[in-house]
C-alpha positions as CSV (number, residue, x, y, z in Angstrom):
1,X,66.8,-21.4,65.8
2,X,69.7,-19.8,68.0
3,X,72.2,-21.7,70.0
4,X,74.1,-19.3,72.3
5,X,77.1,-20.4,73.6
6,X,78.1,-18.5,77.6
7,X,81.4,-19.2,78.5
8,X,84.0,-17.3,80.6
9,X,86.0,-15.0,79.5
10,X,89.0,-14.7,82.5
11,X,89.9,-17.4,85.1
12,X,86.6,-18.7,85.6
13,X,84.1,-17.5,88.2
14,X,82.8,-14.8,86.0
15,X,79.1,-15.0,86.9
16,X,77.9,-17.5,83.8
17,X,75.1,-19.0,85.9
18,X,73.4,-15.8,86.8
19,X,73.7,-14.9,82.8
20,X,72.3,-18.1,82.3
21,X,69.6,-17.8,84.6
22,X,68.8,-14.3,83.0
23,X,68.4,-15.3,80.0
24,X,66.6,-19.0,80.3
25,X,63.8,-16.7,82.4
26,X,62.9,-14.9,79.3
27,X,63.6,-11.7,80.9
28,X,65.8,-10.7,78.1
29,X,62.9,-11.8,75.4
30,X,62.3,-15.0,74.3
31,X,63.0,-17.8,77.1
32,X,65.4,-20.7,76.7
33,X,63.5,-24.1,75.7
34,X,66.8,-25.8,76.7
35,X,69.9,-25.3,78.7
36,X,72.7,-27.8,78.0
37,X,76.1,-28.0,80.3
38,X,78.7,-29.0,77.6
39,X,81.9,-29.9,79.8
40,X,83.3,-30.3,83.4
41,X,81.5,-31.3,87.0
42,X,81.2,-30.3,90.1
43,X,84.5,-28.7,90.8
44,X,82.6,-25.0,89.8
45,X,79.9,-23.6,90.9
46,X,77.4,-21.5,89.3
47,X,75.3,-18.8,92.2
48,X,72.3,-18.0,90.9
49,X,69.7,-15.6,92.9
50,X,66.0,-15.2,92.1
51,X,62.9,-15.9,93.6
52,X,63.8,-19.4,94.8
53,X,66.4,-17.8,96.5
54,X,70.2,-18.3,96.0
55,X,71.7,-21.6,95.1
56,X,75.4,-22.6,93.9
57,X,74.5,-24.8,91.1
58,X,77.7,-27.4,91.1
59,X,75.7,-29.7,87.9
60,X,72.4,-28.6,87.6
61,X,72.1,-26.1,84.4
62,X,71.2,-22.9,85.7
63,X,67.8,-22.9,83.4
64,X,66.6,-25.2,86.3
65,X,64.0,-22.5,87.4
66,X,62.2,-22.1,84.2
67,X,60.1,-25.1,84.2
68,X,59.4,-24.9,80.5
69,X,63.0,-25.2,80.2
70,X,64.4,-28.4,79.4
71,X,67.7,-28.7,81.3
72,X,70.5,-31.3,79.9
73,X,73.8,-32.2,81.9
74,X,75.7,-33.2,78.8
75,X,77.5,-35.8,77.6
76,X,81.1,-33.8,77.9
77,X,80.1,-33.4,81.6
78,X,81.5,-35.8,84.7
79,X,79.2,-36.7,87.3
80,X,79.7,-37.1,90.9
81,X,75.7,-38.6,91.6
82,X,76.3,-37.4,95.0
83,X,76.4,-34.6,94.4
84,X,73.7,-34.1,92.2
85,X,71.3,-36.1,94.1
86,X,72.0,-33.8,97.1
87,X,71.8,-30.7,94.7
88,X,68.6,-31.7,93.5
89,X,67.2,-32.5,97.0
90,X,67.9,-28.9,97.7
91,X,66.2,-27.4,94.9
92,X,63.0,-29.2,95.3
93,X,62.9,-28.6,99.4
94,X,63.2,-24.7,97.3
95,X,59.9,-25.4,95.4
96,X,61.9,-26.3,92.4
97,X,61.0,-28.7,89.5
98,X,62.9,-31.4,88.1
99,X,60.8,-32.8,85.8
100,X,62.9,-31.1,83.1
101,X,66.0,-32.5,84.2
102,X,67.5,-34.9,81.7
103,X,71.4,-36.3,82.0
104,X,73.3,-38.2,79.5
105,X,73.5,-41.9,79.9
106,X,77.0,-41.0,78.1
107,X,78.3,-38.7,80.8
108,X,81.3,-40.3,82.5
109,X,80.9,-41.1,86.5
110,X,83.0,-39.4,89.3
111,X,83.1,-42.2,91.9
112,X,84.7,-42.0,95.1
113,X,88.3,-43.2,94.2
114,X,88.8,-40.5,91.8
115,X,88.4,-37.8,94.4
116,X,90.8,-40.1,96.9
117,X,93.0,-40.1,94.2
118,X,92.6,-36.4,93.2
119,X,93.3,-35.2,97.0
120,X,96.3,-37.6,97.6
121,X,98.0,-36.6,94.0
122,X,97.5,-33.1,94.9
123,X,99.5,-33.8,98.3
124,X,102.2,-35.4,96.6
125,X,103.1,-32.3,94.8
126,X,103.9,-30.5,98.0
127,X,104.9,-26.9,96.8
128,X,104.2,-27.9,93.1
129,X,100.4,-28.3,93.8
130,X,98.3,-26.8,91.1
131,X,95.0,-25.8,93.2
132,X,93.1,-28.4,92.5
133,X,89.4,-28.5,94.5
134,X,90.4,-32.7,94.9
135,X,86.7,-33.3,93.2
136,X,88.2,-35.9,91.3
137,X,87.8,-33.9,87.8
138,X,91.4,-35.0,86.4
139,X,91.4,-38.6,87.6
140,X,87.7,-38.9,85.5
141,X,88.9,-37.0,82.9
142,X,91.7,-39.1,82.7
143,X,90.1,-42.8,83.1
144,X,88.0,-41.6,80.5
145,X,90.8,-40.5,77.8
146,X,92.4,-44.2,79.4
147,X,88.6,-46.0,77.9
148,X,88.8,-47.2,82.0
149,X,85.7,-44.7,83.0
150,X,82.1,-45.8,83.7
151,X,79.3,-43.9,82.3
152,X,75.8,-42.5,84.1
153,X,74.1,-45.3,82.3
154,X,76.3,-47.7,83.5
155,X,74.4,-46.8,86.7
156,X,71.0,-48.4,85.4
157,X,73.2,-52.1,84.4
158,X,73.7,-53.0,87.9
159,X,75.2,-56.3,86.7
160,X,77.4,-55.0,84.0
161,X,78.8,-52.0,86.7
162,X,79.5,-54.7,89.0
163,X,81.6,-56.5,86.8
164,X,83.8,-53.2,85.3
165,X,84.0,-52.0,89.1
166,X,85.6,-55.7,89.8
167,X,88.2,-55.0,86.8
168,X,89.0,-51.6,87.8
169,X,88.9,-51.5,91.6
170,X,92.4,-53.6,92.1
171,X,94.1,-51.1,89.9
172,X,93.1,-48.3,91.6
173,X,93.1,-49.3,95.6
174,X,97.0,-50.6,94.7
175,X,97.8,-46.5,93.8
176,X,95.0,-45.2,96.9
177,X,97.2,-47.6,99.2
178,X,100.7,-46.3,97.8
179,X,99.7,-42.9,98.9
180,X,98.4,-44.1,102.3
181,X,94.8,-43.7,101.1
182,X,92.2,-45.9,102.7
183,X,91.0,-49.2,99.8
184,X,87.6,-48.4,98.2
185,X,85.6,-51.6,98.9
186,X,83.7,-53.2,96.3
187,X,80.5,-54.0,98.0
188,X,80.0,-50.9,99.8
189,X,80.8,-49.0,96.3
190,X,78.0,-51.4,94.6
191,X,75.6,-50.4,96.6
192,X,76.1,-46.9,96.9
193,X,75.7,-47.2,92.6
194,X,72.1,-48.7,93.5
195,X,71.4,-46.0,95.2
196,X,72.5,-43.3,93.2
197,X,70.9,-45.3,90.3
198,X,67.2,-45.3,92.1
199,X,67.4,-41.4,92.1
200,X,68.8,-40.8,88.7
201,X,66.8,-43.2,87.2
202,X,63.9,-41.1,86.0
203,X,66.2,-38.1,84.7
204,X,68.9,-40.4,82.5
205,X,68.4,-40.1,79.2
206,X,69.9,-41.0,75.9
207,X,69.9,-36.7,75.0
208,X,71.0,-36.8,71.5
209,X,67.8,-37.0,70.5
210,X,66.3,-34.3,72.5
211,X,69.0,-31.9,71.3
212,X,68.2,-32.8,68.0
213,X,64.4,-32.5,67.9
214,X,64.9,-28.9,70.0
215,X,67.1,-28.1,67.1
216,X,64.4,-29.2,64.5
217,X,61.9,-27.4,65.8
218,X,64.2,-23.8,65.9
219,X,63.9,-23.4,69.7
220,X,66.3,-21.7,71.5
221,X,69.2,-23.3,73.3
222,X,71.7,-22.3,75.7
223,X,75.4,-24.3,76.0
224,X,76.4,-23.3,79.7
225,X,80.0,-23.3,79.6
226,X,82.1,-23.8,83.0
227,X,85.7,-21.8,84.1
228,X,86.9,-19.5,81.6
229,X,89.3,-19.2,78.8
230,X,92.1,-19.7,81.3
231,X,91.5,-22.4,82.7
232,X,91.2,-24.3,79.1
233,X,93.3,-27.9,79.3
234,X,94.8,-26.9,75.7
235,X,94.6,-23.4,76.0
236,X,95.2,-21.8,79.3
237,X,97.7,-21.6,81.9
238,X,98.6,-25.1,81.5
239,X,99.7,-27.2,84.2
240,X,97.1,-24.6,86.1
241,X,93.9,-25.9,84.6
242,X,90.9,-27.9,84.5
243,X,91.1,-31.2,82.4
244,X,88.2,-30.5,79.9
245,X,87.9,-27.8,77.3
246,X,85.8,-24.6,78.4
247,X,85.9,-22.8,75.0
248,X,83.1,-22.3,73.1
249,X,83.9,-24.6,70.0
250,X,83.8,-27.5,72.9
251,X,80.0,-26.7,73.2
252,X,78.7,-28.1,70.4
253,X,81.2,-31.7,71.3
254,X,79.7,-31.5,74.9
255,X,76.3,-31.2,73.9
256,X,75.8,-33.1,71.1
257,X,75.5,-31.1,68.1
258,X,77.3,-29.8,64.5
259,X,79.7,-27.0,65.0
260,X,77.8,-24.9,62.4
261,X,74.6,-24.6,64.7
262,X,75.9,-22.5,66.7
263,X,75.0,-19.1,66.8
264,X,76.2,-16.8,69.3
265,X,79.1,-16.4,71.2
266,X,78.6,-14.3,74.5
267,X,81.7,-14.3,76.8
268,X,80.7,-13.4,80.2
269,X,83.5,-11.0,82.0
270,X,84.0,-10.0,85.5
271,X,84.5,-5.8,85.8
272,X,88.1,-7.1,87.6
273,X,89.5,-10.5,87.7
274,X,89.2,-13.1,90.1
275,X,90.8,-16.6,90.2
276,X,90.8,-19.6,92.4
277,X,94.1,-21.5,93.3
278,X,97.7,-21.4,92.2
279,X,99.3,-20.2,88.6
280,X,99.9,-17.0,86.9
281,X,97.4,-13.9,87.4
282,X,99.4,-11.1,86.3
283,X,97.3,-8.1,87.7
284,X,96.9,-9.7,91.2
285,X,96.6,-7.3,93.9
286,X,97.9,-8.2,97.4
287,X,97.3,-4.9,99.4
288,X,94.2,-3.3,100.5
289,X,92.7,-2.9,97.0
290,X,92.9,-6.7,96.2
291,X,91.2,-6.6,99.9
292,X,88.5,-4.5,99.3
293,X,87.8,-6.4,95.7
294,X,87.2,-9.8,98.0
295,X,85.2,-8.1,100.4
296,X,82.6,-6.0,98.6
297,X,82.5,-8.9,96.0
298,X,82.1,-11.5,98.4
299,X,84.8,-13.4,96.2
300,X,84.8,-16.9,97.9
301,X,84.9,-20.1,95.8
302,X,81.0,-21.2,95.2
303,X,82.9,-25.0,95.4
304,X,85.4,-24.8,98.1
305,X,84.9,-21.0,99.9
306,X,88.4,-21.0,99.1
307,X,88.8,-16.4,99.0
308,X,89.4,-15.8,95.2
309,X,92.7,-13.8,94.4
310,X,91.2,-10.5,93.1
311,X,93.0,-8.0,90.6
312,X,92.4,-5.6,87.9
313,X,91.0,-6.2,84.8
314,X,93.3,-7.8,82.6
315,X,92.5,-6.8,78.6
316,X,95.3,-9.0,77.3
317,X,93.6,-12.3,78.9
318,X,89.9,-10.8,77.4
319,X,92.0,-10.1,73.4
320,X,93.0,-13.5,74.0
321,X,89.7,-15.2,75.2
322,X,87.8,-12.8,71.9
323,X,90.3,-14.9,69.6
324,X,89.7,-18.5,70.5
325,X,85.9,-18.1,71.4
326,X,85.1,-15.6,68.6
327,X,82.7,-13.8,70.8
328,X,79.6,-11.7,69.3
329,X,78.4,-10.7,72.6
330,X,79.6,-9.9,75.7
331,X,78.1,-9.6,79.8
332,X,80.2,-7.7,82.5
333,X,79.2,-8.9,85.5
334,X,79.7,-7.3,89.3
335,X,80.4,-3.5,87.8
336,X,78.5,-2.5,91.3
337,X,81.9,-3.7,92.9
338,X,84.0,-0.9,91.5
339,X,81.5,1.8,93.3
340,X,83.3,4.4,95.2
341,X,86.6,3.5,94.0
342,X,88.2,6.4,93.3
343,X,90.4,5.0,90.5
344,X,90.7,1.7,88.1
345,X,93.6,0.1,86.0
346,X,93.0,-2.1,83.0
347,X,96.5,-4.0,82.2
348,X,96.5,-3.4,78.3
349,X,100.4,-5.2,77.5
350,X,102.8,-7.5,79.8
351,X,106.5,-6.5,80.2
352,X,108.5,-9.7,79.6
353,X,111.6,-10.5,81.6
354,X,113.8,-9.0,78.2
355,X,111.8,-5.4,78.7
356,X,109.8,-5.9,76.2
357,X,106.3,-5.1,75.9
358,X,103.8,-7.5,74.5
359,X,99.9,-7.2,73.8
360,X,99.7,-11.0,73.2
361,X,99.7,-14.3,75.0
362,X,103.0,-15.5,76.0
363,X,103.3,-18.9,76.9
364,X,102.5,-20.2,80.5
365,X,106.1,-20.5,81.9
366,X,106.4,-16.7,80.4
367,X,103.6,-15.3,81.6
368,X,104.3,-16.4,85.3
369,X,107.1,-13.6,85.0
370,X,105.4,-11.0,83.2
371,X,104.8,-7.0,84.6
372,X,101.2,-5.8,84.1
373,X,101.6,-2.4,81.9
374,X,98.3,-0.6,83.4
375,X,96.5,2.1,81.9
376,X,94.7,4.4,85.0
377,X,90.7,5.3,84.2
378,X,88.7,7.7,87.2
379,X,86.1,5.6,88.9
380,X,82.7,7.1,90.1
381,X,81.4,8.2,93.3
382,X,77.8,6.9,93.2
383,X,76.4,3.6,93.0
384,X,75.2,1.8,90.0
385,X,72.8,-1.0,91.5
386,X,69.9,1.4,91.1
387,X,70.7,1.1,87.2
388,X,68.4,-0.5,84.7
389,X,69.0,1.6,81.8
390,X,72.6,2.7,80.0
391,X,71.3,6.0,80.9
392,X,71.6,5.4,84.6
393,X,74.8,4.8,84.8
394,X,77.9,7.6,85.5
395,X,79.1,8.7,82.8
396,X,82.7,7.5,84.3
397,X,81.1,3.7,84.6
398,X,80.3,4.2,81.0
399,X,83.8,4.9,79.6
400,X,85.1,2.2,81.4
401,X,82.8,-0.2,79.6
402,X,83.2,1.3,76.5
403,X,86.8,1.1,76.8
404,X,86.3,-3.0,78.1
405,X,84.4,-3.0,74.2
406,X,87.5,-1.7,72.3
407,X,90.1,-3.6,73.9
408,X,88.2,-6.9,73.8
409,X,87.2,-6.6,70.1
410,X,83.4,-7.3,70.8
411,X,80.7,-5.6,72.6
412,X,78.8,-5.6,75.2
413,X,74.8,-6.5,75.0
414,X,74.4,-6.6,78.9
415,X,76.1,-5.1,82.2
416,X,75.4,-7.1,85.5
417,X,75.3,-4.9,88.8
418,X,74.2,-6.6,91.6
419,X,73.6,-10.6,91.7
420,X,69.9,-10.6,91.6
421,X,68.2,-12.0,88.4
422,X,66.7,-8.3,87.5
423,X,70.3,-6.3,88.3
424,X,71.2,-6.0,85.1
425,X,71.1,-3.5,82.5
426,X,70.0,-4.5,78.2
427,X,72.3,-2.6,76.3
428,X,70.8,-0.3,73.9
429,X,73.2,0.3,70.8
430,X,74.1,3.7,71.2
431,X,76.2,5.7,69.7
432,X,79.7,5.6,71.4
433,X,80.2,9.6,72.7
């Protein structure tokens, strides 16, 4: 039995879903038998390319194309069911199976008054606004944590959702109102439950025991992790995060299963960082670098096509994200980027306000003030798509991974360069030259 755990190792956006993809094909040996997503909803999206074509998987676990595959949105997910039922229309006008599709009748709902209340929160912080993509994830999070939410199963008790949307609806049209936000009417909600609920129906599922018998019968699972290390509600650069937990010890919660199952850790890492709205990226670049990053990585939010703020590759955040996730693996994703650049930098410590230079951590308010302290590595002047093998790459391209290996504390067992499903290169151990 193995239970790998992807999550990302940065700001989020890090390429998990192609990883996942990858390695729920069986391309990379044995194929998934399930894909579980452990926590968040449909304020990320995953791209996946392969023969299907290219999707942006907002809820769907990106093991959807494997149909031997069971694929589980898990109970530390939140659902908007419009969004999935218009995600899953899409894959099966692609040719796409759903009949392994399963979603926990435990999963909290994302109804439309959370992402009123998510947009018109967000405008009442004027300059102070956080980012947020206004898909409700906080407000969900939150009714949840408040025992207020309503659960995907909650869907299939038309009767009993009535009566809790009844309770709840006052409540929340007296805040939607106080921000000039339109009332949420009860009727029209209702029935927009029934519908959701006719197209849901066959795929809700009480999941536990799927998890459980896959785990019994030493299959191979997959906990798809969404955002990265920090974006982590406890653990990143808090007030500048999402409100679930994306580290891998929130897997096993999400999913449904004993924190000693797990298996493998494999944090998936961009060749450069990227992140999507405001808060701290210390190695941002706002010239033509940071330019070229965007363009040649086509770095536009999957969610809101929001461009991504690009900047070199930040070893402090990756120490950091090795710690809390305890990676055994790692997967650099979108080295074919850095072709033809004739230099790179790898931030290796932060000079603090005092002068002092730090290789850890500091706190959020801290690390909005920090100085990146870069080392300078020589790029390579020929491109690395072509590459299958270690071999193939320049022996430049090489360092630089190597180098991503020490300073991270874990090493690397794949190397993405370009975004389809066979661009990318098995890591043969070796020895370091």
């Amino acid at each position: 039995m193995s239970v790998i755990a992807i999550v990302g190792a940065q700001w989020g956006d890090e390429g998990k879903g192609r990883v996942v993809d990858y390695l729920a094909s069986g391309e990379a040996g044995r194929p998934a038998d399930m894909v579980i997503r452990f926590q968040g909803g449909d304020n990320a999206g995953h791209t996946v390319v392969n023969r299907f074509g290219e999707f942006k998987l907002h809820l769907v676990p990106s093991g959807i194309f494997n149909p031997d595959t069971r694929c589980v949105v898990g109970t530390g997910c939140v659902v908007n069911p419009e969004t999935l039922v218009a995600e899953m229309d899409d894959l099966r006008a692609a040719g796409v199976s759903l009949d392994n599709l399963f979603v926990s009748s435990r999963a909290h709902l994302i109804l439309p008054y959370h992402r009123q209340l998510d947009g018109l929160e967000e405008r009442a912080r004027g300059e102070k606004a956080i980012g947020t993509t206004k898909r409700g994830i906080g407000p969900v999070y939150a009714d949840k944590a408040a025992r207020w939410g309503l659960r995907v199963g909650d869907l299939l008790r038309p009767d009993w959702l009535r009566e809790r949307l009844a309770a709840l609806l006052p409540r929340k049209n007296q805040t939607i109102t106080h921000f000039g936000g339109e009332p949420v009417d009860l009727d029209t909600l209702t029935a927009q439950c029934l519908h959701w609920a006719e197209h849901l129906r066959p795929h809700v599922a009480d999941t536990l025991p799927l998890v459980r018998a896959a785990v019994g019968a030493d299959q191979t699972l997959l906990l798809e992790g969404q955002l990265g290390v920090m974006r982590d509600l406890d653990w990143g650069a808090y007030p500048y995060v999402t409100s679930s937990n994306p580290l891998a010890s929130f897997g096993p919660v999400g999913a449904g299963l004993p924190i000693q199952a797990v298996t493998d850790v494999i944090g998936v890492v961009k060749a450069y960082v990227t992140a999507v709205g405001a808060g701290p990226l210390p190695t941002e670049l706002t010239d033509a670098t940071g330019d070229r990053l965007r363009q040649v990585g086509r770095e536009y939010g999957a969610t809101t096509g929001r461009p991504r703020r690009c900047g070199w590759l930040d070893a402090v955040a990756l120490d950091y994200a090795n710690w809390l996730n305890g990676f055994t693996g790692l997967v650099v994703t979108k080295l074919d980027v850095l072709d033809g650049m004739p230099e790179l930098k790898i931030c290796t410590g932060y000079r603090l306000p005092s002068g002092q230079v730090t290789d850890r951590m500091p706190d959020p308010a801290t690390l909005e003030a920090v100085e990146p302290v870069y080392e300078t590595w020589p790029g390579w002047d020929r491109p690395t798509t072509t590459a299958r093998r270690w071999d193939d790459l320049p022996g430049t391209a090489q360092r630089y991974l190597r180098r991503i290996e020490e300073l991270t504390g874990a090493p690397i067992r794949w190397v993405s360069v370009g975004p389809e499903r066979e661009a990318i290169i098995e890591m043969q151990r070796a020895a370091p030259e």
